[in-house]
C-alpha positions in Angstrom: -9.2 -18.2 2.9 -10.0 -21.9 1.8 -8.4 -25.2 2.0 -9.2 -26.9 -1.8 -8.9 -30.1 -3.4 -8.7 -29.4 -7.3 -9.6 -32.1 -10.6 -10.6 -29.5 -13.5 -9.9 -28.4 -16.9 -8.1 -25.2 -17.3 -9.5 -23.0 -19.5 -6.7 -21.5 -21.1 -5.9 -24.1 -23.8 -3.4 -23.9 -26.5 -2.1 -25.8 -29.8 -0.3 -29.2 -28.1 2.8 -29.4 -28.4 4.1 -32.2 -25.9 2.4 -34.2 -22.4 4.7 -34.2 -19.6 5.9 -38.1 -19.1 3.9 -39.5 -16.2 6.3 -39.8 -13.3 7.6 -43.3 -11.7 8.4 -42.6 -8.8 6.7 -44.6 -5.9 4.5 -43.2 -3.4 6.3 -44.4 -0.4 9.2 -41.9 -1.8 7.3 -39.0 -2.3 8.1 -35.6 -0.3 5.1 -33.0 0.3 5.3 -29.3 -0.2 2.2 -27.4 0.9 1.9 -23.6 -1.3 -0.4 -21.5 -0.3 -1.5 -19.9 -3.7 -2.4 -16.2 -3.7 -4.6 -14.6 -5.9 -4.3 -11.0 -6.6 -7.5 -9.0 -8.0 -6.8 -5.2 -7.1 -9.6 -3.0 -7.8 -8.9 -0.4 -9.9 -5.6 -2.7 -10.8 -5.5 -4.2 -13.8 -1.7 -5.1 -14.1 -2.8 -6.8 -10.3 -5.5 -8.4 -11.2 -5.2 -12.0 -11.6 -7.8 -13.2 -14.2 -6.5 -16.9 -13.7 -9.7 -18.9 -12.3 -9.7 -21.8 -9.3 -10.3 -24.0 -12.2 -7.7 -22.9 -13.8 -5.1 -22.7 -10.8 -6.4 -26.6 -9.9 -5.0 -27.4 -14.1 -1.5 -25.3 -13.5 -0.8 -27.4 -10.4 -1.7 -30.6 -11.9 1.1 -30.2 -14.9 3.0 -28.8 -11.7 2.8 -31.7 -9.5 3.3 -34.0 -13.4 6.4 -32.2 -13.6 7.7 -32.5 -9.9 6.6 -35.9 -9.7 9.7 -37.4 -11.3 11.7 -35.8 -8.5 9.4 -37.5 -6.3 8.1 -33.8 -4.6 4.5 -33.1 -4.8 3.0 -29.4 -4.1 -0.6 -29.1 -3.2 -2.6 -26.0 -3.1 -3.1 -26.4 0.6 -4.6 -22.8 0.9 -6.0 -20.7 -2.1 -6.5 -17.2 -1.1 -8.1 -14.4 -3.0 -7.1 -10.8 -2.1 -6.0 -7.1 -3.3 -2.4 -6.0 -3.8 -0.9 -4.3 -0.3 0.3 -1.0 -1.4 -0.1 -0.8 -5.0 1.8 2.4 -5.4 5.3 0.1 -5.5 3.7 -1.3 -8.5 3.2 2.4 -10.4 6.6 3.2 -9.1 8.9 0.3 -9.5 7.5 -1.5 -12.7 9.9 -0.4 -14.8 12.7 -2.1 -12.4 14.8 -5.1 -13.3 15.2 -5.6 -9.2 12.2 -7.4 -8.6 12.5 -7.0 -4.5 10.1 -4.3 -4.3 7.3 -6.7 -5.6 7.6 -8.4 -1.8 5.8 -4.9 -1.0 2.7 -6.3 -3.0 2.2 -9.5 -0.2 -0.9 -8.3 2.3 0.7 -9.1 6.0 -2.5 -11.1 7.6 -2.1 -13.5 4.9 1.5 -14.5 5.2 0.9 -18.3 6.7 3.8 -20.3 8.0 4.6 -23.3 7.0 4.1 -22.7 3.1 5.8 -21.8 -0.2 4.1 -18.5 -1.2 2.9 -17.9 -4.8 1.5 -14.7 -6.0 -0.7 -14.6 -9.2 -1.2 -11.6 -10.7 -1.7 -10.0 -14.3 1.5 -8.5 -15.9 5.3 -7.3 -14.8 8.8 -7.8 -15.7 9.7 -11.2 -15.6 7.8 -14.5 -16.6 8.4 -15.3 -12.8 10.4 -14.5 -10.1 11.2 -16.1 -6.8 12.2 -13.6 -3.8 12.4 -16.2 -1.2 10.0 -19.2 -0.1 7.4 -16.4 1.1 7.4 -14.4 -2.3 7.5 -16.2 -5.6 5.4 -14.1 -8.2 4.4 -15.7 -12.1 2.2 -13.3 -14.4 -0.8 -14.3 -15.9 0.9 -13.2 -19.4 4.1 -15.3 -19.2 5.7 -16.4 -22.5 7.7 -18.9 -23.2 10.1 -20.2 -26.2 9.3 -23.6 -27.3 11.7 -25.9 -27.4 11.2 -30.0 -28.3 8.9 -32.1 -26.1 8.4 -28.9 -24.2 5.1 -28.5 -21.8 2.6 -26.4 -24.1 1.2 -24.2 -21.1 3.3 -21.3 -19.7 2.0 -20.8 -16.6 2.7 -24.6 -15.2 5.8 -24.3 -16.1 6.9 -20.7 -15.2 5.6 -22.0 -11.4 7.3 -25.3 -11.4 10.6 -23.1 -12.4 10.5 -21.2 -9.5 9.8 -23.7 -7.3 12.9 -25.0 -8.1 14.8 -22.0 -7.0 12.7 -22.3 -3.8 14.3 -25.8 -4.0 17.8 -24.5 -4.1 18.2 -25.1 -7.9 20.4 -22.4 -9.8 19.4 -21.3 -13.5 20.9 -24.1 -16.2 21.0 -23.0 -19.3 20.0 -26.5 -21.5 16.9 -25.8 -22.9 15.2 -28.6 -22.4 15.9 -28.3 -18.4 13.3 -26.8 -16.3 15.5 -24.5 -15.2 16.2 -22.8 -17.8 15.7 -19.3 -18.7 12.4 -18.6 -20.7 12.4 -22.3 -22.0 9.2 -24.8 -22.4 11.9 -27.3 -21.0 10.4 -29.4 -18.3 13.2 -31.7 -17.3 15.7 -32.1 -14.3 19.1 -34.1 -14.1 19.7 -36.8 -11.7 22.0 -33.9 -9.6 19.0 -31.7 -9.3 16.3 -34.2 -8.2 19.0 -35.0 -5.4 19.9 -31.1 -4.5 15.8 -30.6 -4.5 14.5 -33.3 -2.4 18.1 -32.7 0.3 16.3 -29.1 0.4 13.3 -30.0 1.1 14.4 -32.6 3.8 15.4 -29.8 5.0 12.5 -28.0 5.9 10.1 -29.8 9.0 6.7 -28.9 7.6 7.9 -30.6 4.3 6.8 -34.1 5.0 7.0 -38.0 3.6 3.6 -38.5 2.0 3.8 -42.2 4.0 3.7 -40.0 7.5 0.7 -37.8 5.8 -1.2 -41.0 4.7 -0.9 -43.2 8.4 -1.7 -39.8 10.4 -4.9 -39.2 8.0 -5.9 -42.9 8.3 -5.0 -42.9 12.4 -7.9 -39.7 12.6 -10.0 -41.6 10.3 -10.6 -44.6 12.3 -11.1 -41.9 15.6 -13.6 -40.8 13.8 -11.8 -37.0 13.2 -13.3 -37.0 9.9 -12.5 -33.0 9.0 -9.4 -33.5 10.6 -8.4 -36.6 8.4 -9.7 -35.1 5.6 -7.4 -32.1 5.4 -4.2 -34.5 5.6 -5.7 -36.9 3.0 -6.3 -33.5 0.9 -2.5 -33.1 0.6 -2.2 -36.7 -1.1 -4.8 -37.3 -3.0 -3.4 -34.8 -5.9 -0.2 -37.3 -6.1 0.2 -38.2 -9.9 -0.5 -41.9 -9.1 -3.0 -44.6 -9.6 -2.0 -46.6 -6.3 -3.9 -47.9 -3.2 -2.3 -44.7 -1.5 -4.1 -42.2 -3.6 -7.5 -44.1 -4.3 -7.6 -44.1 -0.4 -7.2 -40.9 0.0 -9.6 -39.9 -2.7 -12.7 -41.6 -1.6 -12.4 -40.4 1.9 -12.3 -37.2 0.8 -15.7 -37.4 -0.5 -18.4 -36.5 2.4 -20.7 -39.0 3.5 -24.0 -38.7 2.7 
Protein backbone atom coordinates (compact mmCIF):
# COMPACT_ATOMS: atom_id res chain seq x y z
CA UNK A 1 0.00 0.00 0.00
CA UNK A 2 1.55 3.50 -0.88
CA UNK A 3 0.58 7.05 -0.35
CA UNK A 4 1.57 8.85 -4.16
CA UNK A 5 1.74 12.15 -5.46
CA UNK A 6 1.24 11.75 -9.43
CA UNK A 7 2.42 14.55 -12.64
CA UNK A 8 2.70 11.96 -15.73
CA UNK A 9 1.61 11.25 -19.07
CA UNK A 10 -0.82 8.54 -19.62
CA UNK A 11 0.01 6.30 -22.05
CA UNK A 12 -3.08 5.48 -23.45
CA UNK A 13 -3.54 8.34 -25.97
CA UNK A 14 -6.18 8.86 -28.46
CA UNK A 15 -7.26 11.20 -31.54
CA UNK A 16 -8.21 14.73 -29.60
CA UNK A 17 -11.24 15.58 -29.57
CA UNK A 18 -11.81 18.37 -26.88
CA UNK A 19 -9.56 19.74 -23.40
CA UNK A 20 -11.67 20.00 -20.46
CA UNK A 21 -12.00 23.99 -19.67
CA UNK A 22 -9.58 24.79 -16.83
CA UNK A 23 -11.68 25.36 -13.73
CA UNK A 24 -12.23 28.90 -11.85
CA UNK A 25 -12.95 28.14 -8.88
CA UNK A 26 -10.75 29.60 -5.98
CA UNK A 27 -8.75 27.57 -3.76
CA UNK A 28 -10.11 28.85 -0.59
CA UNK A 29 -13.53 27.11 -1.99
CA UNK A 30 -12.20 23.94 -2.78
CA UNK A 31 -13.57 20.57 -0.90
CA UNK A 32 -11.17 17.42 -0.69
CA UNK A 33 -12.15 13.95 -1.42
CA UNK A 34 -9.35 11.32 -0.66
CA UNK A 35 -9.94 7.74 -3.02
CA UNK A 36 -8.10 5.14 -2.35
CA UNK A 37 -7.46 3.66 -5.88
CA UNK A 38 -7.40 -0.13 -6.14
CA UNK A 39 -5.64 -2.01 -8.65
CA UNK A 40 -6.74 -5.36 -9.54
CA UNK A 41 -4.02 -7.91 -11.28
CA UNK A 42 -5.48 -11.46 -10.56
CA UNK A 43 -3.16 -14.21 -11.52
CA UNK A 44 -4.55 -16.40 -13.77
CA UNK A 45 -7.29 -13.46 -14.33
CA UNK A 46 -7.34 -11.76 -17.18
CA UNK A 47 -10.89 -10.10 -17.11
CA UNK A 48 -9.25 -8.98 -13.33
CA UNK A 49 -6.32 -7.86 -14.35
CA UNK A 50 -5.91 -4.20 -14.46
CA UNK A 51 -3.26 -3.34 -17.16
CA UNK A 52 -3.83 0.44 -16.38
CA UNK A 53 -0.15 1.72 -15.06
CA UNK A 54 0.58 4.31 -11.93
CA UNK A 55 1.41 6.53 -14.74
CA UNK A 56 -1.41 6.15 -16.17
CA UNK A 57 -3.85 6.19 -13.03
CA UNK A 58 -1.69 9.69 -12.06
CA UNK A 59 -3.17 11.08 -16.03
CA UNK A 60 -7.00 9.65 -15.29
CA UNK A 61 -7.12 11.56 -12.12
CA UNK A 62 -5.69 14.64 -13.43
CA UNK A 63 -8.65 15.00 -16.21
CA UNK A 64 -10.62 13.86 -13.02
CA UNK A 65 -9.69 16.40 -10.68
CA UNK A 66 -9.94 19.11 -14.37
CA UNK A 67 -13.37 17.93 -14.45
CA UNK A 68 -14.36 18.21 -10.71
CA UNK A 69 -12.60 21.36 -10.36
CA UNK A 70 -15.43 23.53 -11.67
CA UNK A 71 -17.50 22.15 -8.83
CA UNK A 72 -14.85 23.13 -6.65
CA UNK A 73 -14.18 19.21 -5.26
CA UNK A 74 -10.83 17.81 -5.74
CA UNK A 75 -10.00 13.83 -5.38
CA UNK A 76 -6.50 12.74 -4.80
CA UNK A 77 -5.18 9.40 -4.97
CA UNK A 78 -4.41 9.37 -1.37
CA UNK A 79 -3.64 5.50 -1.33
CA UNK A 80 -2.83 3.45 -4.59
CA UNK A 81 -3.03 -0.18 -3.80
CA UNK A 82 -2.06 -3.04 -6.02
CA UNK A 83 -3.76 -6.50 -5.27
CA UNK A 84 -5.62 -9.74 -6.58
CA UNK A 85 -9.37 -10.16 -6.95
CA UNK A 86 -11.06 -11.75 -3.44
CA UNK A 87 -12.88 -14.63 -4.63
CA UNK A 88 -12.81 -14.71 -8.28
CA UNK A 89 -15.30 -17.41 -8.72
CA UNK A 90 -18.26 -14.48 -8.38
CA UNK A 91 -16.57 -13.17 -11.44
CA UNK A 92 -16.93 -16.78 -13.57
CA UNK A 93 -20.37 -17.02 -12.09
CA UNK A 94 -22.04 -13.65 -12.16
CA UNK A 95 -20.51 -11.90 -15.30
CA UNK A 96 -23.21 -12.37 -17.31
CA UNK A 97 -25.42 -10.39 -14.68
CA UNK A 98 -26.99 -6.98 -15.26
CA UNK A 99 -27.03 -6.73 -11.12
CA UNK A 100 -23.72 -5.56 -10.62
CA UNK A 101 -23.80 -6.23 -6.53
CA UNK A 102 -21.97 -9.36 -6.59
CA UNK A 103 -18.80 -7.41 -7.94
CA UNK A 104 -18.62 -5.96 -4.06
CA UNK A 105 -17.48 -9.80 -3.65
CA UNK A 106 -14.24 -8.88 -5.74
CA UNK A 107 -13.04 -6.08 -2.75
CA UNK A 108 -10.07 -7.99 -0.57
CA UNK A 109 -11.24 -7.22 3.24
CA UNK A 110 -7.66 -5.99 4.77
CA UNK A 111 -7.76 -3.33 2.20
CA UNK A 112 -10.98 -1.71 2.82
CA UNK A 113 -9.64 1.76 4.56
CA UNK A 114 -12.00 4.25 6.19
CA UNK A 115 -12.23 7.39 5.37
CA UNK A 116 -12.05 7.00 1.43
CA UNK A 117 -14.07 6.66 -1.81
CA UNK A 118 -13.14 3.16 -3.15
CA UNK A 119 -12.29 2.67 -6.83
CA UNK A 120 -11.60 -0.66 -8.30
CA UNK A 121 -9.67 -0.98 -11.66
CA UNK A 122 -9.90 -3.90 -13.37
CA UNK A 123 -9.83 -5.28 -17.08
CA UNK A 124 -13.43 -6.00 -18.48
CA UNK A 125 -17.28 -6.53 -17.25
CA UNK A 126 -20.67 -5.32 -17.82
CA UNK A 127 -20.82 -1.80 -17.45
CA UNK A 128 -18.46 1.10 -18.42
CA UNK A 129 -18.63 1.73 -14.58
CA UNK A 130 -20.59 1.14 -11.75
CA UNK A 131 -20.81 2.66 -8.30
CA UNK A 132 -22.22 0.20 -5.39
CA UNK A 133 -21.68 2.58 -2.64
CA UNK A 134 -18.67 4.89 -1.57
CA UNK A 135 -16.63 1.56 -0.72
CA UNK A 136 -17.26 -0.08 -4.24
CA UNK A 137 -17.11 1.94 -7.35
CA UNK A 138 -15.64 -0.34 -10.23
CA UNK A 139 -14.59 1.31 -14.13
CA UNK A 140 -13.08 -1.27 -16.65
CA UNK A 141 -9.98 -0.85 -18.33
CA UNK A 142 -12.11 -1.32 -21.80
CA UNK A 143 -14.75 1.40 -21.25
CA UNK A 144 -16.35 2.98 -24.32
CA UNK A 145 -17.85 5.93 -24.72
CA UNK A 146 -20.08 7.88 -27.49
CA UNK A 147 -18.65 11.09 -28.38
CA UNK A 148 -20.59 13.86 -28.18
CA UNK A 149 -19.31 17.78 -28.94
CA UNK A 150 -16.57 19.22 -26.75
CA UNK A 151 -16.61 15.86 -25.06
CA UNK A 152 -13.28 14.67 -22.96
CA UNK A 153 -11.39 12.24 -25.55
CA UNK A 154 -10.24 9.65 -22.83
CA UNK A 155 -12.87 7.14 -21.40
CA UNK A 156 -11.51 6.19 -18.48
CA UNK A 157 -11.36 9.95 -16.79
CA UNK A 158 -14.52 10.29 -17.49
CA UNK A 159 -16.19 6.91 -16.70
CA UNK A 160 -14.46 7.66 -12.93
CA UNK A 161 -15.50 11.20 -12.65
CA UNK A 162 -19.21 9.78 -13.50
CA UNK A 163 -19.33 7.65 -10.80
CA UNK A 164 -17.99 9.84 -8.44
CA UNK A 165 -20.83 11.77 -8.96
CA UNK A 166 -23.19 9.11 -7.88
CA UNK A 167 -20.89 8.79 -4.89
CA UNK A 168 -21.86 12.49 -4.78
CA UNK A 169 -25.48 11.93 -4.64
CA UNK A 170 -25.98 12.89 -8.43
CA UNK A 171 -28.78 10.77 -10.33
CA UNK A 172 -28.24 9.82 -14.07
CA UNK A 173 -29.28 13.01 -16.56
CA UNK A 174 -29.79 12.23 -19.66
CA UNK A 175 -28.23 15.59 -21.72
CA UNK A 176 -25.42 14.39 -23.39
CA UNK A 177 -23.21 16.76 -22.81
CA UNK A 178 -23.67 16.31 -18.83
CA UNK A 179 -21.34 14.24 -16.98
CA UNK A 180 -23.91 12.27 -15.86
CA UNK A 181 -25.10 10.93 -18.55
CA UNK A 182 -25.34 7.55 -19.67
CA UNK A 183 -22.31 6.30 -21.91
CA UNK A 184 -21.70 10.05 -23.00
CA UNK A 185 -18.03 11.93 -23.50
CA UNK A 186 -20.08 14.78 -21.76
CA UNK A 187 -18.13 16.35 -19.07
CA UNK A 188 -20.30 19.03 -17.74
CA UNK A 189 -22.49 19.70 -14.50
CA UNK A 190 -25.38 22.31 -14.01
CA UNK A 191 -25.35 24.86 -11.33
CA UNK A 192 -28.07 22.36 -9.30
CA UNK A 193 -25.51 19.59 -9.33
CA UNK A 194 -22.39 21.41 -8.30
CA UNK A 195 -24.69 22.53 -5.29
CA UNK A 196 -26.22 18.86 -4.50
CA UNK A 197 -22.36 17.52 -4.84
CA UNK A 198 -20.45 19.82 -2.66
CA UNK A 199 -23.90 19.70 0.25
CA UNK A 200 -22.86 15.78 -0.05
CA UNK A 201 -19.70 16.02 0.51
CA UNK A 202 -20.10 18.64 3.40
CA UNK A 203 -21.57 15.95 4.52
CA UNK A 204 -19.08 13.61 5.16
CA UNK A 205 -16.16 14.62 8.19
CA UNK A 206 -13.15 13.27 6.45
CA UNK A 207 -14.14 15.36 3.36
CA UNK A 208 -12.28 18.53 4.22
CA UNK A 209 -11.82 22.44 3.08
CA UNK A 210 -8.46 22.46 1.25
CA UNK A 211 -7.84 25.88 3.48
CA UNK A 212 -7.97 23.50 6.80
CA UNK A 213 -5.53 20.91 4.84
CA UNK A 214 -3.18 23.76 3.81
CA UNK A 215 -2.79 25.63 7.60
CA UNK A 216 -2.55 22.01 9.30
CA UNK A 217 0.32 21.01 6.70
CA UNK A 218 2.07 24.42 7.17
CA UNK A 219 1.39 24.28 11.26
CA UNK A 220 3.61 20.56 11.03
CA UNK A 221 5.90 22.20 8.75
CA UNK A 222 7.24 24.84 10.86
CA UNK A 223 7.39 21.88 14.01
CA UNK A 224 9.45 20.42 11.90
CA UNK A 225 6.94 17.17 11.20
CA UNK A 226 8.17 17.06 7.84
CA UNK A 227 6.53 13.40 6.82
CA UNK A 228 3.68 14.42 8.57
CA UNK A 229 3.25 17.78 6.68
CA UNK A 230 4.06 16.22 3.70
CA UNK A 231 1.25 13.79 3.50
CA UNK A 232 -1.42 16.70 4.03
CA UNK A 233 0.34 18.93 1.45
CA UNK A 234 0.10 15.70 -0.88
CA UNK A 235 -3.63 16.05 -0.89
CA UNK A 236 -3.32 19.77 -2.32
CA UNK A 237 -0.75 19.95 -4.38
CA UNK A 238 -2.85 18.02 -7.29
CA UNK A 239 -5.48 21.09 -7.15
CA UNK A 240 -5.89 22.32 -10.83
CA UNK A 241 -4.40 25.70 -9.91
CA UNK A 242 -1.47 27.93 -10.35
CA UNK A 243 -1.89 29.82 -6.93
CA UNK A 244 0.39 30.59 -3.88
CA UNK A 245 -1.67 27.58 -2.26
CA UNK A 246 -0.57 25.00 -4.64
CA UNK A 247 3.11 26.16 -5.44
CA UNK A 248 3.50 25.92 -1.61
CA UNK A 249 2.45 22.80 -1.35
CA UNK A 250 4.44 21.58 -4.22
CA UNK A 251 7.87 22.55 -3.24
CA UNK A 252 7.59 21.21 0.12
CA UNK A 253 6.72 18.14 -1.18
CA UNK A 254 10.07 17.79 -2.65
CA UNK A 255 12.69 16.17 0.02
CA UNK A 256 15.48 18.08 1.09
CA UNK A 257 18.56 17.20 0.01
Amino acid sequence: MRSLLFSFVWLYALPLQAQVEAPKTEFADYLVAPVHVHRLITPGELNLTTTLTDQDLGEIFLQVNRIWGHAGIHFPIATLTTEAAAHPNAYRQNYRSRNLRWMLALRPQNTRTPNHFHIYYLKRFLANGVYIGPGGMFVKDMAKLWKVENGIEKPIPRVTSHELGHALTLKHRQEATNLMASGTSGWTLNETEIDQSRAAAQKLKWIRPAKEILEQADALYLEGKRPEAREQYRLIAGIPLHCPETTRAKIRLKPRP
